[in-house]
C-alpha positions in Angstrom: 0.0 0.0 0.0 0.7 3.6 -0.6 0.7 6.4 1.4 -1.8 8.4 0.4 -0.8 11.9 -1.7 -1.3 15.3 -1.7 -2.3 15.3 -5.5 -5.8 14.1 -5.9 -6.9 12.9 -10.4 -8.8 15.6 -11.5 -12.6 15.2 -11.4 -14.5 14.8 -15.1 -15.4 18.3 -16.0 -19.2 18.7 -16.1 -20.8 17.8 -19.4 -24.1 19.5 -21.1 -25.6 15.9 -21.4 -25.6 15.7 -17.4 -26.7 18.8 -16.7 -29.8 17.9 -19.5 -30.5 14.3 -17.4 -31.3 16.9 -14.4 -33.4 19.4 -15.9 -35.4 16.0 -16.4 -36.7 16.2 -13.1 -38.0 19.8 -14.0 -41.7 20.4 -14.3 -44.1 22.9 -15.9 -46.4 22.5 -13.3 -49.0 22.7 -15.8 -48.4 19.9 -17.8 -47.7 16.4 -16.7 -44.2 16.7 -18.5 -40.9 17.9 -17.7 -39.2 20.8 -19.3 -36.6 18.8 -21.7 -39.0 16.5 -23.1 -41.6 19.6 -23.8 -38.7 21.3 -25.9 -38.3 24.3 -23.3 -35.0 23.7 -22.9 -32.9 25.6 -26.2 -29.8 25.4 -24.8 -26.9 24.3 -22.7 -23.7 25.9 -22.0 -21.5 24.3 -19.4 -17.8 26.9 -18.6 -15.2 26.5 -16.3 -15.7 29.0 -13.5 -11.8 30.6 -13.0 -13.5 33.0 -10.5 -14.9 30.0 -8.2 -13.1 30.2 -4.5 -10.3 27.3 -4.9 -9.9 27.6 -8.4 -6.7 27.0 -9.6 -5.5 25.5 -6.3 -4.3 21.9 -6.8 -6.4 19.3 -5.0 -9.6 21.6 -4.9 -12.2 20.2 -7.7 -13.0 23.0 -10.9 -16.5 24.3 -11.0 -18.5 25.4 -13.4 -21.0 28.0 -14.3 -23.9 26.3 -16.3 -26.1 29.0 -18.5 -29.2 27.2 -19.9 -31.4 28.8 -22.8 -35.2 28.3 -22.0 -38.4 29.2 -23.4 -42.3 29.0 -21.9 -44.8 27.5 -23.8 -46.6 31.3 -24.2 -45.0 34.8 -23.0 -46.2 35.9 -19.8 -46.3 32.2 -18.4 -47.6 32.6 -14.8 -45.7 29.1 -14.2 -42.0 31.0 -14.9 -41.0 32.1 -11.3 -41.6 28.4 -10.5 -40.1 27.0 -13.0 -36.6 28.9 -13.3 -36.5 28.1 -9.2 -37.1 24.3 -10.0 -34.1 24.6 -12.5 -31.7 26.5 -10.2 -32.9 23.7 -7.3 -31.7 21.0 -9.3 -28.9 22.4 -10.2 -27.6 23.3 -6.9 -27.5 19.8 -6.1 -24.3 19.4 -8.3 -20.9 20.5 -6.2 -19.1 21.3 -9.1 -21.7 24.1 -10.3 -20.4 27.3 -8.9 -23.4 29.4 -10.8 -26.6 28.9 -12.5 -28.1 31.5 -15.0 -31.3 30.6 -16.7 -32.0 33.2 -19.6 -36.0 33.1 -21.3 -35.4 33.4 -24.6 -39.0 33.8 -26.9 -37.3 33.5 -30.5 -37.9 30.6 -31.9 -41.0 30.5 -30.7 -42.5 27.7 -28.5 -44.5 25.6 -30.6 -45.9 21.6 -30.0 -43.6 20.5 -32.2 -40.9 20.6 -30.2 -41.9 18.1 -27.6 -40.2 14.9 -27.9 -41.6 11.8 -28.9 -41.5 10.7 -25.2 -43.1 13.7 -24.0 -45.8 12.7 -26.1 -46.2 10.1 -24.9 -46.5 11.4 -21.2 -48.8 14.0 -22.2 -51.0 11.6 -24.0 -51.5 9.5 -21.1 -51.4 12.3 -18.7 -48.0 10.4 -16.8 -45.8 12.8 -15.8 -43.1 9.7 -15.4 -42.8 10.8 -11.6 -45.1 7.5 -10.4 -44.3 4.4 -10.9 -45.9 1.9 -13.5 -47.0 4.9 -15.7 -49.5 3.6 -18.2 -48.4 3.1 -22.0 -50.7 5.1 -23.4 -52.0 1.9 -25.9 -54.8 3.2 -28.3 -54.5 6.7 -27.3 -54.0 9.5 -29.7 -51.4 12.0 -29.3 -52.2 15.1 -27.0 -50.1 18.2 -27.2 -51.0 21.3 -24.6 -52.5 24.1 -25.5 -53.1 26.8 -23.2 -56.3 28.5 -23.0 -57.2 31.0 -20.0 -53.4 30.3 -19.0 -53.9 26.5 -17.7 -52.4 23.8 -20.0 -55.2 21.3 -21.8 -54.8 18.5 -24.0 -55.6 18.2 -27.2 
């Protein structure tokens, strides 16, 4: 056996695909789907943070700042408050996040289209994918939401 050293490997820097597997457990919280899967999410940036305390001390683990580029489904959403604070939540969970900006961005705009086939498929059956056993959705059509009066139906 060794001693143990001062020098520690370096961690794996933090990658957009992980920090995308989070926002997963993101909800509108007026639609049974989360925010990746209902095409909110337009982007991901994931930088070193040089200003973090520690950086650039050997042995202390790099953090990073994580900007993410996220829409509504309409302008004015009374869900946004809640939703940017679910993002920063989840987010804070990670160590190596020094920072967490969320810019709402309304250009392209938000349009059914952009939720993903698995999101479809939650909206269609109504499972948000949060229970257990969520039903397959067998013989349904395919719902989309549609907001009218500012709640979230299906069509």
């Amino acid at each position: 056996m060794h001693p143990p050293t001062a020098q520690t490997a370096p961690a794996a820097p933090l990658t957009e695909g992980e920090i995308r597997a989070a926002l997963r457990d993101c909800y509108d919280p007026e639609a049974a789907c989360n925010i990746v899967d209902l095409g909110l999410v337009y982007g991901i940036d994931v930088a070193l943070d040089r200003e973090a305390p520690g950086a650039g001390i050997v042995g202390v683990p790099a953090r990073y700042r994580v900007a993410i580029r996220l829409t509504l489904t309409t302008p004015g959403c009374s869900a946004q408050a809640q939703i940017v604070a679910q993002i920063e939540n989840r987010l804070a969970a990670f160590a190596s996040v020094s920072k967490t900006e969320v810019e709402l961005v309304w250009q392209p705009m938000w349009t059914p289209e952009r939720i993903s086939p698995e999101g479809r498929k939650r909206l269609a059956t109504g499972a948000s994918g949060r229970e257990n056993g969520a039903e397959e959705g067998r013989g349904r059509r395919e719902s989309f939401p549609t907001r009218k009066n500012n709640l979230v139906q299906l069509r």
